[in-house]
Each structure stands twice: as C-alpha cells, then as structure tokens.
N, C-alpha and C positions, 0 to 999 in steps of 0.2 A: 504493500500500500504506500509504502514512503516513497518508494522508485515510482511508482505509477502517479502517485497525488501528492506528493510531497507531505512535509512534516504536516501533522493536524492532530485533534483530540482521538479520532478515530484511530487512526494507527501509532497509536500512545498505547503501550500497558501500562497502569495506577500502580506503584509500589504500594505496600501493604498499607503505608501509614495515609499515603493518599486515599487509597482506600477508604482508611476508618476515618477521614475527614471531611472526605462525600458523605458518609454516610452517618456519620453523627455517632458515632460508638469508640469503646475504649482500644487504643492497639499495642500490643504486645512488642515489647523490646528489649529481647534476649543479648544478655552477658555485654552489657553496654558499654564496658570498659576495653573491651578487646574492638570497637569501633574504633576509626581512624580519628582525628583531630579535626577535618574537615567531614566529616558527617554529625559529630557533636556538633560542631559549631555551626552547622545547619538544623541542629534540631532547636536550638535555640531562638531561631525567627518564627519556628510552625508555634512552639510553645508560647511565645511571646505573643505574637501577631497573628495568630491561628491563620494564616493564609501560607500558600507557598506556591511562587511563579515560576513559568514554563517560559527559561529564554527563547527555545526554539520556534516556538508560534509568535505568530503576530496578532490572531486574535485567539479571543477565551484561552488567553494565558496564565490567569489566577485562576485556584483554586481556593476557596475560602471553606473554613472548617466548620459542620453545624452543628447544633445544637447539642452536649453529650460525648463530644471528643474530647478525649485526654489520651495519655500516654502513661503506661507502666513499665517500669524499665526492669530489669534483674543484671544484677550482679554480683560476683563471687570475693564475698572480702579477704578472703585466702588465696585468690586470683592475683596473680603481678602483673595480668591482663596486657594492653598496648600500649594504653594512653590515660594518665590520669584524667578524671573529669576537670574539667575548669569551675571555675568559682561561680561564674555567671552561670553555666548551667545547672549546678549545685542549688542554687538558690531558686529554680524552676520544677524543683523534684520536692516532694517530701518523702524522707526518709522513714523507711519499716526495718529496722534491724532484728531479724530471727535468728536465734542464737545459736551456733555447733553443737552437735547433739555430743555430749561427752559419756554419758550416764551408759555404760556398754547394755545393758538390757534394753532398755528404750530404743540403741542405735543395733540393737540384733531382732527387737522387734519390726524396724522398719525393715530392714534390709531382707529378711522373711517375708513380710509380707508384700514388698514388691517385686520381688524374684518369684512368687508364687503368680502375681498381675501376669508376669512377663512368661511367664511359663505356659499361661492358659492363652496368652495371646500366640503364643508360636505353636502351641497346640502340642508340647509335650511332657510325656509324663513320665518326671525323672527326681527321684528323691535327691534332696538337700541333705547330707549324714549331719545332724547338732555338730560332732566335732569339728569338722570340714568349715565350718560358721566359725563357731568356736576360734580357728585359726585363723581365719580372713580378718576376725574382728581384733585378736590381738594382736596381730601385723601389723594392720593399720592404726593401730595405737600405739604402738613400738616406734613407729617410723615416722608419726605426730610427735612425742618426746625429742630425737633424732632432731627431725627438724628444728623445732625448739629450742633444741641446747647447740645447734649448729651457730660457729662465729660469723659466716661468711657463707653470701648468697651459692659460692659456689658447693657449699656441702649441702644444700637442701635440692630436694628433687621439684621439679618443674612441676608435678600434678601437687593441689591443693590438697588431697588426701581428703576428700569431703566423704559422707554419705553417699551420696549419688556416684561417686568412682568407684565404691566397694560392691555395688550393685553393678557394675559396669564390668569390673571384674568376675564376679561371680556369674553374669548372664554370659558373656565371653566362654568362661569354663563349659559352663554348660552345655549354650552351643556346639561348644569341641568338641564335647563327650559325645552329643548327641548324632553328629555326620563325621564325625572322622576319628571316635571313640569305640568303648564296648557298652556306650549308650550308659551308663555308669558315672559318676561324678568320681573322682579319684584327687588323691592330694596330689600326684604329680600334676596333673592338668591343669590342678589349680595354682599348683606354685606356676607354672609355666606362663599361666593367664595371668599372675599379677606382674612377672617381669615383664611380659610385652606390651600389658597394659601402661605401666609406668615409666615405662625406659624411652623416655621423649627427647630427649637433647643427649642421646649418647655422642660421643662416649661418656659425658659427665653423669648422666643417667646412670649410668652403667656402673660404672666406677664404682659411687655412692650405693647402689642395689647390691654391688657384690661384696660391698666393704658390710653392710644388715644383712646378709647370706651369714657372712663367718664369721660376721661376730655374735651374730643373733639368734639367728634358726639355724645355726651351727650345732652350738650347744644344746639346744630342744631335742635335736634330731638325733641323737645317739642314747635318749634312753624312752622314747618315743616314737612309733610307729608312724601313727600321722603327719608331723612333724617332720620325719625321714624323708617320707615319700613327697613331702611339701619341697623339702630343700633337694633333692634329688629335682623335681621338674624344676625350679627355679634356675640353679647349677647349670643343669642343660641347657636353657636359654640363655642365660647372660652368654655360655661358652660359642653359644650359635650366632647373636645379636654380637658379638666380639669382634 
C-alpha cells in the first residue's frame, strides 16, 4: 500500500500503545528499563500531552489519547536493565513496589503452583519429585547470598535470580525431560537446565557458575544423591558451554 498510495493512516500498523490511545484503555509496558533512552523519552510526551504525531503524513497526523488511557509499566528492580529511567519520567509513573519473595515456602508454593499452570498448558503429565524443588529452591538462594556478599559487579551473574527464573528453569527441565528425556524429571536435567539457563555473559557466567558448582553443590553432592546427580548435569554443561 505504501509503494502503491504512499504513506497514509491506512497503511500504518498502530503500535500497541497507539492502540490503547484510540481506544481509551490501559496499555501494558513490559521490563521498561531494558527500553532505549529515546523510547523513554518519547513516552514522556504520550504521558504528558496524551497525543502523539505521525511525521510521515501530512494529514491526520495526530493521534490524541481518549478517555481511560494510561500506561502501566513493569520492571525488575534486580534488573541492571539498559537505561536508567530519567527523573522527568519518574515523576509521570507512580510507583507499586512488590516485594522478593524470601520466605522459601511461600516462594516453593508459587513456583508449584505455576509449573503445574504450565504443565497443563503444554499438556503434560510429568511429576515434580519435592526434593528436585527442594534443590532449585536452595540454589537459588545460595546464589542470592553469593551475589550479595559479591565486591564487584563482575562476581554476580547477569540473571536477577527472581521467582519467575526458577520457574523458567524448572519449565526448561521439564521440557527436556519430556522430548529429549525418559519423560522423567531427573536432577541431572535439572542441574543442566539451571547452567544454561543462567550462563548469559559467558565466559563470566560461567566462571562465577563453576566457581557455586565446587564450592557449593560440591560439597552436597558427595553425601547426597540428588545433589550428585544435580552437580553431575551442571558439570557437564559448564564443561560443554566452555
């Protein structure tokens, strides 16, 4: 339509946020801080002046926002994200701070129960063993300390270590088990799922991942089974990803 009629509203697609400003409703704006500088600084005019223009046309180049529009934005404050937000933005949000789930039953209760959502959503049916929980959950708490008591951004690993990664992990595993497994959840699988999961900026990933192998689930794993089998897949992946 561009080549044939040139630029017009018609052969425009609405980004989402144009979208929800046609049409008067709230729009969704995922992990905001991993935006660029100059998409912030353009949300800043929709927010401000609820309009936002279309240099490319010459007419019905405004869009104006209706009745009912806003913006909800998410981000991760364990995220080192792109771009800090600027001030002027800042001051166009108000702020909901929901707190890290620390409490390990509470954070073994969700992670349960949305690996069972995601289970039924892929339509299969594969037990979760408690211990196999058990160890994803004090992994990831070992490796939140870790980070914590780390001097220098280079000793912490690039994933935020949140909830929703231990699920991400765990569904990963699963996955594996279930088309290129014995359809079985097993601790190699899952140690394997957590190195590949988190080994984002190797080799520094990496390094940091194998330095919590032996000094950590090292030690577990020689007078425990599950543990073993944890650090045995792990092992094998860093040695792979190396």
């Amino acid at each position: 339509m561009v080549i044939a009629k040139g630029q017009s509203r018609e052969a425009m697609i609405p980004s989402p946020i144009m979208t929800a400003m046609e049409s008067g409703v709230i729009g969704r704006f995922e992990e905001l801080t991993r935006s660029t500088s100059d998409v912030q600084d353009a949300l800043i005019s929709i927010l401000s002046e609820k309009y936002v223009s279309i240099p490319e046309l010459d007419d019905d180049n405004i869009v104006f926002a209706q009745p009912g529009f806003s913006i909800i934005a998410t981000a991760n404050s364990r995220d080192r994200g792109v771009n800090d937000l600027s001030s002027a933005l800042k001051r166009r949000f108000n702020f909901v701070r929901i707190p890290v789930v620390t409490n390990k039953k509470s954070e073994a209760e969700i992670v349960r129960f949305r690996t069972a959502e995601l289970l039924r959503r892929h339509e299969i049916d594969l037990e979760v063993p408690p211990t196999l929980l058990d160890v994803l959950l004090q992994s990831f708490a070992d490796l939140r300390s870790a980070a914590e008591s780390a001097t220098s951004d280079d000793e912490k690993l690039e994933s935020a270590l949140s909830t929703a990664e231990q699920i991400g992990v765990l569904e990963d595993a699963i996955l594996h088990s279930q088309f290129f497994g014995e359809r079985a959840l097993t601790a190699e699988t899952l140690g394997s799922s957590l190195v590949g999961s988190l080994a984002r900026r190797a080799p520094e990933d990496l390094a940091i991942l194998n330095k919590f192998w032996h000094g950590v689930v090292e030690p577990r794993g020689k007078d425990d089974g599950t543990w073993r089998g944890f650090l045995e897949g792990g092992r094998n992946t860093i040695a792979t990803l190396s």
